[in-house]
Backbone bond lengths (Angstrom), bond angles and torsions (degrees), N, CA, C in turn:
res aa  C-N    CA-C-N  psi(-1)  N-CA   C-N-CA  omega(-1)  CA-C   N-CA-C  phi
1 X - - - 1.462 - - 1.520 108.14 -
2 X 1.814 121.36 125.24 0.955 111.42 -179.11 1.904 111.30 -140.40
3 X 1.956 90.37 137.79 1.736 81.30 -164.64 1.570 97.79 -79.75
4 X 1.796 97.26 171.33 1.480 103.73 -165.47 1.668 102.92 -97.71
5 X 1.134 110.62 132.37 1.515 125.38 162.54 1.217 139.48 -105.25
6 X 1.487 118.65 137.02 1.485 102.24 -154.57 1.790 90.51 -95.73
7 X 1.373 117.17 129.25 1.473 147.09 -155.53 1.766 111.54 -62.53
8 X 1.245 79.85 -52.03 2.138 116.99 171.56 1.625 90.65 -34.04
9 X 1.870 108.33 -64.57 1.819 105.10 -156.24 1.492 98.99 -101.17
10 X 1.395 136.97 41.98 0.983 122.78 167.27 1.493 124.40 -68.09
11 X 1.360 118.25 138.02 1.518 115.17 -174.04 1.580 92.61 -99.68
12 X 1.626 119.15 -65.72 1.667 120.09 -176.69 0.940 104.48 -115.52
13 X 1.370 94.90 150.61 1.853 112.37 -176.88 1.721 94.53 -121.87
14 X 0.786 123.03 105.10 1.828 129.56 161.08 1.531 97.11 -72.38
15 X 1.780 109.04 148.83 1.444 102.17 -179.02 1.490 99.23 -156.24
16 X 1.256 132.06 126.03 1.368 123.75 -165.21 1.787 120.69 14.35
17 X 1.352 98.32 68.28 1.314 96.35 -170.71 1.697 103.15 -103.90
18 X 1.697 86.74 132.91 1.969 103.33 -177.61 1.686 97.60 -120.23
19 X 1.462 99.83 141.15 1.239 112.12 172.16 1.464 120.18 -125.42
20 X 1.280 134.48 145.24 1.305 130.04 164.95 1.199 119.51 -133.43
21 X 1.442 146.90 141.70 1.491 134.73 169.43 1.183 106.01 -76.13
22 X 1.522 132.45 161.30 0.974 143.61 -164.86 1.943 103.13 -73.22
23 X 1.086 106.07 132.82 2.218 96.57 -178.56 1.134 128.62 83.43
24 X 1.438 103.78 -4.31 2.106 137.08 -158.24 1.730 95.56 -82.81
25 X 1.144 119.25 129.51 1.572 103.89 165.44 1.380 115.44 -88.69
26 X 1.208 90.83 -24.52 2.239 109.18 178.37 1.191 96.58 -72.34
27 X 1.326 111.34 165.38 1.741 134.25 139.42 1.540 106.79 -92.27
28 X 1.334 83.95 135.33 1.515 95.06 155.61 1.464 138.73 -92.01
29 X 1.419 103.14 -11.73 1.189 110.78 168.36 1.359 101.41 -154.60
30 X 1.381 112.58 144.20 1.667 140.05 -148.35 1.891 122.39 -144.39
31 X 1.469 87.92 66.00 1.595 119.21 158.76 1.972 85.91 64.64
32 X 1.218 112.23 77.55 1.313 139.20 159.99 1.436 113.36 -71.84
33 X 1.398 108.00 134.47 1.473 107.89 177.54 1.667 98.19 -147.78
34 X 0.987 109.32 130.59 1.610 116.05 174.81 1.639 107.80 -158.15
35 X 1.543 103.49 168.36 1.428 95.82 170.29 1.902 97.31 -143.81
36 X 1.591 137.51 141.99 1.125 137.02 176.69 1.785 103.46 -114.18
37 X 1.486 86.71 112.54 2.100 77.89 168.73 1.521 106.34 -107.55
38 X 1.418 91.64 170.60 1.803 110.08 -171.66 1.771 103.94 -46.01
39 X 1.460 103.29 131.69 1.451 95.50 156.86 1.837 89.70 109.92
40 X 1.118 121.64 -45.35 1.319 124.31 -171.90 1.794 121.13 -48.85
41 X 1.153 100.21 146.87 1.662 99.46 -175.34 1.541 97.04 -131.41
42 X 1.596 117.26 120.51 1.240 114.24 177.95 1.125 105.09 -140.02
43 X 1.525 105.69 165.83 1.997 116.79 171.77 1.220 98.97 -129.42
44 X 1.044 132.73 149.47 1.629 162.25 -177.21 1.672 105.81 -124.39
45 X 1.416 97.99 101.59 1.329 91.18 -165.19 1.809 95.60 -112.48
46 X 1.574 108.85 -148.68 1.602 102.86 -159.88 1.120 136.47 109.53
47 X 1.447 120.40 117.88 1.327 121.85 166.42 1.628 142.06 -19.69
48 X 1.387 138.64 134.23 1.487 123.70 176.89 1.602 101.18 -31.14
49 X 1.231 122.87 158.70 1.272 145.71 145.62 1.496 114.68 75.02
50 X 1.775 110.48 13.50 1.732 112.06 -179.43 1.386 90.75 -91.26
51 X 1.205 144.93 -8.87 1.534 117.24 169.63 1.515 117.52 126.22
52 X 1.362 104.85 -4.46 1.743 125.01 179.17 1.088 126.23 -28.39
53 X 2.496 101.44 -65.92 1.456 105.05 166.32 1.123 139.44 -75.61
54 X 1.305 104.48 -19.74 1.717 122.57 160.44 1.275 130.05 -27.80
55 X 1.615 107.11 -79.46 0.762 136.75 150.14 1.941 108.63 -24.34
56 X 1.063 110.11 -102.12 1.466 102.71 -174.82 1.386 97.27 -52.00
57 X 1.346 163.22 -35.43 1.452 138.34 174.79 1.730 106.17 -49.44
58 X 1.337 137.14 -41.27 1.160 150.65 -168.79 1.488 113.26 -87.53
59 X 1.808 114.11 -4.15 1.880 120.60 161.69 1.040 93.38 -101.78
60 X 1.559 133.73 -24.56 1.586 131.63 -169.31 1.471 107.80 -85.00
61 X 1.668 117.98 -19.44 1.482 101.51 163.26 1.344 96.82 102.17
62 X 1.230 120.81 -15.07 1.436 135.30 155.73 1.626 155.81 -46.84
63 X 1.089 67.76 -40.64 2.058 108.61 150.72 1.396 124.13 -128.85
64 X 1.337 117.74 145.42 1.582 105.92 179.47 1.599 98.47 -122.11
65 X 1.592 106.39 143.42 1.218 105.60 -177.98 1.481 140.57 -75.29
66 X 1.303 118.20 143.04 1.123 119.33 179.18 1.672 117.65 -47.50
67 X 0.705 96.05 -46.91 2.157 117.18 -175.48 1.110 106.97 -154.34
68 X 1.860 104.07 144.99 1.359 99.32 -171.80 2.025 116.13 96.70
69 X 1.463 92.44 178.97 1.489 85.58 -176.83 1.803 98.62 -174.28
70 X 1.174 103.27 137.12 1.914 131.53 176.19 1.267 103.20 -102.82
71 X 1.280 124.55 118.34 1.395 139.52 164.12 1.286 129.25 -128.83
72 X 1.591 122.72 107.08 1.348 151.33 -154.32 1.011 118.11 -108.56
73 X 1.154 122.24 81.31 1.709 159.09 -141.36 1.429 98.04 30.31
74 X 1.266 109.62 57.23 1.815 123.92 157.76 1.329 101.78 65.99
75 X 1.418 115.33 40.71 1.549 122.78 148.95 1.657 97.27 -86.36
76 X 1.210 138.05 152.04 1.026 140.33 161.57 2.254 110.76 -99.04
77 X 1.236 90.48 109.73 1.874 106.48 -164.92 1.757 80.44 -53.69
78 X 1.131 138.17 -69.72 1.681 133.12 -173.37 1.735 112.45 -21.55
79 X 1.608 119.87 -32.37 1.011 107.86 -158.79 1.657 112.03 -156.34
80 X 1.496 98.91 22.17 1.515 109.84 168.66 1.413 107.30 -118.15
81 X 1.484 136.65 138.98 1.446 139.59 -177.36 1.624 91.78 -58.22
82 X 1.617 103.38 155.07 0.990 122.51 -173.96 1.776 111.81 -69.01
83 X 1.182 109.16 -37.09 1.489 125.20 -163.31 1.742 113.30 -82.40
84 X 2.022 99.80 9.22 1.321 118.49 164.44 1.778 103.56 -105.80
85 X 1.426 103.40 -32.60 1.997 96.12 -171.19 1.400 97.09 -67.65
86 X 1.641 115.24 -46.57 1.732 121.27 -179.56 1.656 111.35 -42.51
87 X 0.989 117.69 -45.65 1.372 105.57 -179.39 1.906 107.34 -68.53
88 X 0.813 118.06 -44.77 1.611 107.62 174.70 1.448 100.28 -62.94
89 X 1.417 129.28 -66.33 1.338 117.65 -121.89 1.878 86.25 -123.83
90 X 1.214 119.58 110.32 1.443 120.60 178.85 1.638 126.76 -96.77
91 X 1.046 126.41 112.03 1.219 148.94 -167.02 1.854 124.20 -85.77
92 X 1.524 116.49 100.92 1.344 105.97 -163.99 1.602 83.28 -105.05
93 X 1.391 113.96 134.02 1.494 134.05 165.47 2.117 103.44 -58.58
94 X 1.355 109.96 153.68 1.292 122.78 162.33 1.488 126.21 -67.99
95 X 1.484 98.33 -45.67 1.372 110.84 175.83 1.430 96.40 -100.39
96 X 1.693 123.09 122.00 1.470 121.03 164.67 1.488 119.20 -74.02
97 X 1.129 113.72 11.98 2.016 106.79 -175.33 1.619 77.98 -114.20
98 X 1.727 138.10 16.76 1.636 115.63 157.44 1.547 87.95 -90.28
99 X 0.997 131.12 -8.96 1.529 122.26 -161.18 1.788 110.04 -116.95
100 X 0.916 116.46 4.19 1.403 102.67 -166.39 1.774 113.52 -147.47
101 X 1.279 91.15 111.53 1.535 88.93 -158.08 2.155 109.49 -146.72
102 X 1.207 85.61 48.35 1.354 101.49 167.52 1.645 112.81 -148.47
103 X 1.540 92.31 143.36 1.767 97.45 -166.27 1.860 128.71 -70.72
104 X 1.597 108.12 5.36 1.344 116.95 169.16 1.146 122.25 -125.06
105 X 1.227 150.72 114.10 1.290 149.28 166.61 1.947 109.04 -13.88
106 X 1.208 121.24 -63.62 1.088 135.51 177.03 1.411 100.50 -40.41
107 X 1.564 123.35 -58.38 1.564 120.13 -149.96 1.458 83.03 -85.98
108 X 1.496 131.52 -38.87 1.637 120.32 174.37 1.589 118.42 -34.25
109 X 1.134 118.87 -63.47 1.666 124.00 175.35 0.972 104.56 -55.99
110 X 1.418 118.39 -46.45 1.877 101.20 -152.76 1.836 103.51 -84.25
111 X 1.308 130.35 -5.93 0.896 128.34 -161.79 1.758 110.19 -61.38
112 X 1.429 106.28 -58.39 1.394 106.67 155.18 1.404 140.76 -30.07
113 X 1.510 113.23 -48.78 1.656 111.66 171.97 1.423 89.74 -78.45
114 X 0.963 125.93 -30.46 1.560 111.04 -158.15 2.204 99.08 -69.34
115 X 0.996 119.38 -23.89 1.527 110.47 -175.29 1.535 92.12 -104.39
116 X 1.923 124.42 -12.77 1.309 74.96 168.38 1.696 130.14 -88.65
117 X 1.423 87.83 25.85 1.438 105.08 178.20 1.445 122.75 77.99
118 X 1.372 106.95 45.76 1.560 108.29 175.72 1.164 136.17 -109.28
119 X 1.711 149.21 157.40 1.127 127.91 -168.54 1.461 123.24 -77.96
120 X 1.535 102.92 129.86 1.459 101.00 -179.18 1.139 129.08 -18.28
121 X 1.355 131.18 -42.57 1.702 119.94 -174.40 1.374 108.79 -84.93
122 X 1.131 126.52 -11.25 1.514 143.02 146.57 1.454 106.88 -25.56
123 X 1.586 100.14 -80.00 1.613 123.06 -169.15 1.413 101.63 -57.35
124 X 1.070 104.76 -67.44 1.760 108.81 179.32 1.741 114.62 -28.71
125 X 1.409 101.78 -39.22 1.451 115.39 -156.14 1.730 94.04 -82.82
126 X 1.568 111.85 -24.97 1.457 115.82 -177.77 1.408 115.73 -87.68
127 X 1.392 116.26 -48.15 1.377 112.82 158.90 1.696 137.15 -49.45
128 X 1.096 107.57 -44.31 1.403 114.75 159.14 1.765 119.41 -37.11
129 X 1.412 93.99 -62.85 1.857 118.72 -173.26 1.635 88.82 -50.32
130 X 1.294 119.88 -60.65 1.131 134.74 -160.67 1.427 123.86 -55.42
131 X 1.441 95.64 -63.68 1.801 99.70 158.63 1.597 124.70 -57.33
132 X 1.248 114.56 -40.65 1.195 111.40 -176.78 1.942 113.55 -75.72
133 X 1.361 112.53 -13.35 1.587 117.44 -177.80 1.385 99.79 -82.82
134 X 1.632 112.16 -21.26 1.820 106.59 -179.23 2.146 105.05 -108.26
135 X 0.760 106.89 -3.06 1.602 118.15 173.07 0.906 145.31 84.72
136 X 2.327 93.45 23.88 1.223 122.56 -162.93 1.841 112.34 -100.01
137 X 1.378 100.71 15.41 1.413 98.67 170.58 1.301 112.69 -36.25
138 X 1.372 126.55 160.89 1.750 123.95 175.39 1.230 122.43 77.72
139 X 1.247 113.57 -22.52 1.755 134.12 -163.72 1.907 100.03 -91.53
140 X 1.396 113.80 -0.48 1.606 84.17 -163.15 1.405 110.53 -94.84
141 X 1.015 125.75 19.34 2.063 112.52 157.18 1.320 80.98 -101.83
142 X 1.394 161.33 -61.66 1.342 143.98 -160.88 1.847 91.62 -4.07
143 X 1.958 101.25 144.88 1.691 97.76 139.21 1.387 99.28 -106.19
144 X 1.582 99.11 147.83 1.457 122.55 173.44 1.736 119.74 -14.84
145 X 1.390 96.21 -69.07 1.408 129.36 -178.66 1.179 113.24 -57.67
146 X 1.755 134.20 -4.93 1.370 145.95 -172.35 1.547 97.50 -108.47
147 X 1.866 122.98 16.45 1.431 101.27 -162.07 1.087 94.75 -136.34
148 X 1.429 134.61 148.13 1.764 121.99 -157.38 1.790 94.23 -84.05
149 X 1.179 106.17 154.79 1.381 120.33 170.20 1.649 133.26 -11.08
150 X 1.460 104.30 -58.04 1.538 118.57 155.72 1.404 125.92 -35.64
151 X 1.807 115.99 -73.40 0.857 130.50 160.00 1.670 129.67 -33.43
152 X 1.294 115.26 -40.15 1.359 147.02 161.24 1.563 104.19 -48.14
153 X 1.112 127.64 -67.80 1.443 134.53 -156.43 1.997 80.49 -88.02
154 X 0.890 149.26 -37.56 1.254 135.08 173.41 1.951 110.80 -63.90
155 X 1.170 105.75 -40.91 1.413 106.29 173.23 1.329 111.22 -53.66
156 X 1.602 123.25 -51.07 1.243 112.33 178.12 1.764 134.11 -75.46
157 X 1.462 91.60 -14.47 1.736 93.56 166.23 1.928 99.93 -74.85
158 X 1.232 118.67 -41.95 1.466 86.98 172.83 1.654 149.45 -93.33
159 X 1.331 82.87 8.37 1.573 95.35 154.31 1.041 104.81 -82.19
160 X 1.721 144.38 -32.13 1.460 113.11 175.95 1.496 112.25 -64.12
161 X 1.649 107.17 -50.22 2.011 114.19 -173.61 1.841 94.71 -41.58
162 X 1.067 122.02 -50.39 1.481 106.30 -168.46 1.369 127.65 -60.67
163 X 1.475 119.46 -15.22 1.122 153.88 136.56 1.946 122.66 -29.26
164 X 1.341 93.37 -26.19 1.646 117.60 -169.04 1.639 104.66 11.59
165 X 1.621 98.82 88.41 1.580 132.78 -171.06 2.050 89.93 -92.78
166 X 1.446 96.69 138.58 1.529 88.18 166.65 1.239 107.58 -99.81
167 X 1.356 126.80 -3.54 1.180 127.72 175.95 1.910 102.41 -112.08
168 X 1.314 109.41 129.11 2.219 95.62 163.81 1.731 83.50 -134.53
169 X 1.344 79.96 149.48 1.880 125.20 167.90 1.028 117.94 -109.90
170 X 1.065 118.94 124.96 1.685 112.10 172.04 1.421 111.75 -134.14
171 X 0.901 113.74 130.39 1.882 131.61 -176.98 1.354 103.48 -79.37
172 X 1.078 112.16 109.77 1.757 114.76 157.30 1.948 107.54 56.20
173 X 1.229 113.07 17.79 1.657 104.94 -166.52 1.624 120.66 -55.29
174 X 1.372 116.23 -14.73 1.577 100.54 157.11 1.619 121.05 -100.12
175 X 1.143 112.90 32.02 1.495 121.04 147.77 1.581 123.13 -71.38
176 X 1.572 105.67 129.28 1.578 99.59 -155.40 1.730 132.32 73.19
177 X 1.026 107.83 1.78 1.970 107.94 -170.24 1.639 92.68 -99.94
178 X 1.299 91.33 151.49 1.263 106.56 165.46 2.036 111.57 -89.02
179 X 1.275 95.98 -165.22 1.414 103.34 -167.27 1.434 93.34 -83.80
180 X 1.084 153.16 -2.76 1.601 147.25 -167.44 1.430 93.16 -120.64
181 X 1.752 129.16 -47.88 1.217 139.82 -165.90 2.014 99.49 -64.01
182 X 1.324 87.49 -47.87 1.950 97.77 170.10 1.378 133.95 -44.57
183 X 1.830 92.03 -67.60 1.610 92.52 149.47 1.490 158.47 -64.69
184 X 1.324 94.04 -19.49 1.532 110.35 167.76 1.711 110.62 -67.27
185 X 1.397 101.70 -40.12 1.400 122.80 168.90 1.409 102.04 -32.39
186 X 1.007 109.25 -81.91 1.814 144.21 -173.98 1.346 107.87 -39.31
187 X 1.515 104.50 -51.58 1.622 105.08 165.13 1.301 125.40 -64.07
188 X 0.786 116.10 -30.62 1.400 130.05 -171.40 1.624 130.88 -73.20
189 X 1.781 93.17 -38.38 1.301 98.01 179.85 1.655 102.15 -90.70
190 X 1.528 123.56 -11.75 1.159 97.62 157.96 1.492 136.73 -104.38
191 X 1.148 116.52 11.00 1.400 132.17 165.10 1.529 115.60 -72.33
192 X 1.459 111.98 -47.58 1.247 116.67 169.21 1.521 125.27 -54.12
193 X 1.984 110.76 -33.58 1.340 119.46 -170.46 1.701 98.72 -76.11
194 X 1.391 102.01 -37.28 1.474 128.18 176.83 2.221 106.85 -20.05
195 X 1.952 72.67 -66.74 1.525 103.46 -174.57 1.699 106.27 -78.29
196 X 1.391 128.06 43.45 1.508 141.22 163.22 1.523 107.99 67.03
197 X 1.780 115.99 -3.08 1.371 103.62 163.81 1.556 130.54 -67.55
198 X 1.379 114.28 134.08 1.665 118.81 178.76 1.496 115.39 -59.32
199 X 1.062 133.61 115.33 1.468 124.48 -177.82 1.736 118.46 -105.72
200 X 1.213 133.92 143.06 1.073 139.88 176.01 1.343 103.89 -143.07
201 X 1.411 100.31 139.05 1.905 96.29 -165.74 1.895 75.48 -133.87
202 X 1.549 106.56 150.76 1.547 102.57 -171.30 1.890 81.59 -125.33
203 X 1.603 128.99 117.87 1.292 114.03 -144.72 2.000 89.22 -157.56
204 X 1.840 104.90 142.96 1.367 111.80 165.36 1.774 104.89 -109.59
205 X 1.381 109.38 7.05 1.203 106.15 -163.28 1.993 91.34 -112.77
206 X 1.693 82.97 101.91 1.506 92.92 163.91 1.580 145.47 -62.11
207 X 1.357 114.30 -19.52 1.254 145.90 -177.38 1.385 93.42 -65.21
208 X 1.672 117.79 -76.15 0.960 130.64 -170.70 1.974 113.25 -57.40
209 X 1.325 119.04 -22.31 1.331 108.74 163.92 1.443 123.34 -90.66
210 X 1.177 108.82 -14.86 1.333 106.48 169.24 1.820 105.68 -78.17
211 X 0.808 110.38 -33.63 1.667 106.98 165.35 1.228 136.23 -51.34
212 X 1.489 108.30 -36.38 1.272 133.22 -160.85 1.848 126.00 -121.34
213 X 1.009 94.07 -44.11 1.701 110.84 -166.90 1.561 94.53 -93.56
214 X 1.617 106.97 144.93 1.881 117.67 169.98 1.428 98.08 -111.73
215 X 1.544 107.72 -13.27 2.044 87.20 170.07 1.267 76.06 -142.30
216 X 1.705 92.41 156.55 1.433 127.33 157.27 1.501 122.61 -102.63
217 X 1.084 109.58 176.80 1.354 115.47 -175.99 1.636 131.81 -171.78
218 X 1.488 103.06 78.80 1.467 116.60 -166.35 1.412 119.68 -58.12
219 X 1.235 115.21 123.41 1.780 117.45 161.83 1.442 129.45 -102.88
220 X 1.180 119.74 154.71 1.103 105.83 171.98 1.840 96.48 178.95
221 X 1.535 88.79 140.63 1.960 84.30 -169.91 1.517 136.81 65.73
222 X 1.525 85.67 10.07 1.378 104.03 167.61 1.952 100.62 76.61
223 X 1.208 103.39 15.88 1.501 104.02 151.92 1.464 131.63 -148.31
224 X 1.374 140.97 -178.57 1.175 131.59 -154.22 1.647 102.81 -107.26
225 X 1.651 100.30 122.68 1.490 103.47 -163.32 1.402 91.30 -96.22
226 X 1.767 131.77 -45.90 1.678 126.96 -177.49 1.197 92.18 -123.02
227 X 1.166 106.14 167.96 1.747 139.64 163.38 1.444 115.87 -173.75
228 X 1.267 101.09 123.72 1.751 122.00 -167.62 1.360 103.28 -177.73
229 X 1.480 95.44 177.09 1.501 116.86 162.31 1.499 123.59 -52.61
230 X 1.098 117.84 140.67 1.493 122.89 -166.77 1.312 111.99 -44.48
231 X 1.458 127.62 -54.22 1.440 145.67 -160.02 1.544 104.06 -73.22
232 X 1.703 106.90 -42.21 1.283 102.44 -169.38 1.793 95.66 -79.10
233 X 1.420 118.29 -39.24 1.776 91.15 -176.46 1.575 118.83 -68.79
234 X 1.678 118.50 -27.86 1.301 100.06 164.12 1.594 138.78 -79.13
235 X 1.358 111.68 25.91 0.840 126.10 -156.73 1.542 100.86 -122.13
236 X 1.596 120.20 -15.76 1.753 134.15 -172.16 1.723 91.16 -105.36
237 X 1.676 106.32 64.00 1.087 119.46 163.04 1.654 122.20 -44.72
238 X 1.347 114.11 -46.74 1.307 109.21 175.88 1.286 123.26 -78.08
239 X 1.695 129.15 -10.15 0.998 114.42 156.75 1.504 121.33 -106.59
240 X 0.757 134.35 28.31 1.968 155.13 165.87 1.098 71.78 -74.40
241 X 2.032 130.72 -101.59 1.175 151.44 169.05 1.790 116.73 26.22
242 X 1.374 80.40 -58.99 1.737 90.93 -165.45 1.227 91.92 -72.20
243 X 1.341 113.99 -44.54 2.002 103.24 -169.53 1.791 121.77 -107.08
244 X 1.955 80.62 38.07 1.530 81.48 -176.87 1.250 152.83 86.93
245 X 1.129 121.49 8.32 1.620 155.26 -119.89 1.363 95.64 -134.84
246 X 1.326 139.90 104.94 1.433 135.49 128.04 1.187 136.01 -33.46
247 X 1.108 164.91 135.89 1.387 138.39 160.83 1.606 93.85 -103.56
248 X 1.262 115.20 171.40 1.492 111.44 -174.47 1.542 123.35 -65.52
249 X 1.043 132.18 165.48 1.326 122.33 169.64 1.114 134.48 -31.29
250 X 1.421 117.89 -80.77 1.480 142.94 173.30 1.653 105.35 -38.27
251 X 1.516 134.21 -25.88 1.414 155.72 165.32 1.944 92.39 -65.68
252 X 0.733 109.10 -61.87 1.685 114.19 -158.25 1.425 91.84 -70.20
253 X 1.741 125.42 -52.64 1.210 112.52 175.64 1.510 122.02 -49.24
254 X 1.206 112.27 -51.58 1.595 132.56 175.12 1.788 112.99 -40.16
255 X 1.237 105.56 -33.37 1.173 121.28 -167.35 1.745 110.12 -87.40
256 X 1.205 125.96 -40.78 1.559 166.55 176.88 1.586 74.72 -54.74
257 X 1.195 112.50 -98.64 1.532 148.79 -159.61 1.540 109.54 -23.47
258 X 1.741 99.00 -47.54 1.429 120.76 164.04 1.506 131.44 -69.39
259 X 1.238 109.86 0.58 1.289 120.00 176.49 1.664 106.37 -104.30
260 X 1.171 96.90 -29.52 1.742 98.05 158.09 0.993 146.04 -99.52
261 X 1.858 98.00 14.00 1.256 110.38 163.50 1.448 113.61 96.04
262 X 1.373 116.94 33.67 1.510 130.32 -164.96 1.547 100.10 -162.68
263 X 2.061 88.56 96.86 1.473 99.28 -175.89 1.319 117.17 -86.54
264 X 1.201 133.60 137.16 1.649 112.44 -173.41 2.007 96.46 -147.11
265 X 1.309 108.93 -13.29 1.271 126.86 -167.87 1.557 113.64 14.40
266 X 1.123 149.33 61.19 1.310 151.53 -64.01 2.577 86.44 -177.12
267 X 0.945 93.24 119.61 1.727 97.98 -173.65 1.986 90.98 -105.73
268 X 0.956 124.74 -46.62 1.431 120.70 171.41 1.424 136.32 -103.76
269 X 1.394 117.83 -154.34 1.202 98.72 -179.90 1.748 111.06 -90.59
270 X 1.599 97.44 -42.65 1.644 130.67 174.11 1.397 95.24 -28.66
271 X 1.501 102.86 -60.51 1.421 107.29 -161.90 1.344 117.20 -62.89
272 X 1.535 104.36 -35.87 1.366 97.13 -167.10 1.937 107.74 -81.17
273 X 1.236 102.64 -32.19 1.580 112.43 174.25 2.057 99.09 -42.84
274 X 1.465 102.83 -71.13 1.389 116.09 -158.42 2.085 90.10 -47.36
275 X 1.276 114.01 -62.27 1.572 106.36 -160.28 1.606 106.21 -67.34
276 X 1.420 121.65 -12.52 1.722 115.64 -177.36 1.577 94.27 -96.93
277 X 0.989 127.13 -1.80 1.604 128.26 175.82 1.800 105.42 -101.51
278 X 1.171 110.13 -14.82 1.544 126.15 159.35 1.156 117.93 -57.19
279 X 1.568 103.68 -68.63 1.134 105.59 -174.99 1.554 113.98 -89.83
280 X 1.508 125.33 -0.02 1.238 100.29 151.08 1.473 119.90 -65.64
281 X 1.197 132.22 -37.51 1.052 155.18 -174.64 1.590 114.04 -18.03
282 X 1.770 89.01 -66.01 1.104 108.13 -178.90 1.711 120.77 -71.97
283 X 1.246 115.23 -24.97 1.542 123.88 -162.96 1.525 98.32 -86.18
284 X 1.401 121.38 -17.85 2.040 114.29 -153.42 1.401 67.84 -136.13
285 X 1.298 99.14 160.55 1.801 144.53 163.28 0.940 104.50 -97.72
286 X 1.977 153.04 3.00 1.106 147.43 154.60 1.012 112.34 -120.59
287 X 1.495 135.63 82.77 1.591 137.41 -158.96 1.413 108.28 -71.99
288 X 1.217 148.52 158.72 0.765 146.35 140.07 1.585 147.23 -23.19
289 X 1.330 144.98 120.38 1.288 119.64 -170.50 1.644 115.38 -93.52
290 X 1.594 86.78 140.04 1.621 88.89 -179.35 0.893 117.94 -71.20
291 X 1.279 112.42 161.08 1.765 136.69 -157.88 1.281 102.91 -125.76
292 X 1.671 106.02 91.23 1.155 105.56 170.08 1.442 151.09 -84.92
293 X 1.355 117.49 14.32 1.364 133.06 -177.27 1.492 100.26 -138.24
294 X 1.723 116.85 46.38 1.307 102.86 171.05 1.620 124.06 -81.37
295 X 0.817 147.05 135.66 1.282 168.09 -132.10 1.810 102.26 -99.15
């Protein structure tokens, strides 16, 4: 299954792409083909070891491929320095202590504009934007390492935004967040997609793609088992199933619901509340009252 892209705004083109680690008898990735255009918001979802971070380490310019070839607005990643894909395509690590390694919050962000060589009131003007889009205003003499985990993994998405990547990746970013750290998350990555940035979130947390992402994109075995629209891959319950895959709750209820003949096909909770309050709606002469601060 493959979603449709319009060709015109393509940013990367993946193209029989093979990967191996160096000493590896496996591949990790197994003649991949995809394409991401401008504007797109996706999750790459999947079990440990189908090929997820790889994969985005190898659009990030991070890995170079074994066979095959990634081209990021027709740079070819095989044979352009890395410190040209980084400026397009921005890369937030899983673990923020691989990423963060200067002793002020402030000098953390700015480090990026600062080599790509811009004038200070520039940088200033990026760091600011930057902290305040992740909710770290106030934070900049903080050191990194003085900020609990959450906070941490927000520091490093804005040292990439300051970076102003047309492409961001993010590894696992609601790992470690709290319930406010999550949602801000949530906001964020679509406000940003909002604002013409490409988003790719590399994610086990289903909730959060059904929130967020309009295509999915299943791995597994180091190749691509779905790709579609969000609703329709959480919705190929039996093959999630086979490779392990939850889909979120409110999906599983939806799914249940439909076996008894109560369609509501429902991606949240909102959603699913608002269409079963529909159809009570329709069945009783005393409808239900809406609930307006449901959560």
């Amino acid at each position: 299954m493959s979603s449709v892209v319009n060709m015109s705004d393509v940013l990367i083109k993946v193209e029989e792409l093979w990967f191996r680690y160096s000493g590896a008898s496996s591949w990790a990735l197994r003649g991949v083909n995809l394409s991401v255009s401008k504007g797109e918001l996706i999750a790459i979802i999947g079990q440990n070891g189908g090929g997820k971070t790889t994969l985005a380490k190898c659009i990030a310019g991070l890995l170079k491929p074994t066979r095959g070839r990634i081209l990021v607005e027709n740079l070819d990643t095989s044979i352009t320095p890395t410190h040209e894909i980084v400026k397009r395509v921005g890369y937030v690590f899983q673990n923020p202590s691989h990423q963060i390694f200067e002793s002020k919050v402030w000098d953390e962000v700015a480090y990026g504009p600062r080599n790509l060589g811009l004038p200070p009131d520039e940088v200033e003007n990026r760091v600011k934007w930057a902290l305040s889009k992740v909710g770290l205003s106030g934070y900049e003499d903080y050191n990194p390492y003085d900020l609990d985990y959450g906070k941490m993994k927000l520091l490093t998405v804005a040292s990439v935004l300051a970076m102003k990547p047309k492409v961001l990746i993010l590894d696992e970013p609601t790992t470690g967040q709290d319930h406010k750290g999550r949602r801000l998350l949530a906001e964020l990555v679509l406000k940003l997609n909002e604002e013409g940035i490409t988003v790719i979130t590399i994610t086990h947390d289903m909730k959060f793609v059904a929130e967020t992402a309009r295509r999915t994109i299943l791995m597994a075995g180091g190749e691509v088992v779905l790709d579609g629209p969000t609703p329709v891959v959480m919705y190929a319950v039996d093959i999630l199933g086979k490779n392990a895959i939850k889909p979120p709750q409110v999906v599983q209820l939806s799914v249940e619901l439909k076996r008894r003949g109560i369609d509501i096909n429902a991606m949240t909770v909102r959603e699913a509340f608002e269409k079963i309050q529909e159809l009570l709606e329709r069945r009783y002469e005393n409808p239900l009252r809406k609930i307006e601060h449901l959560e």
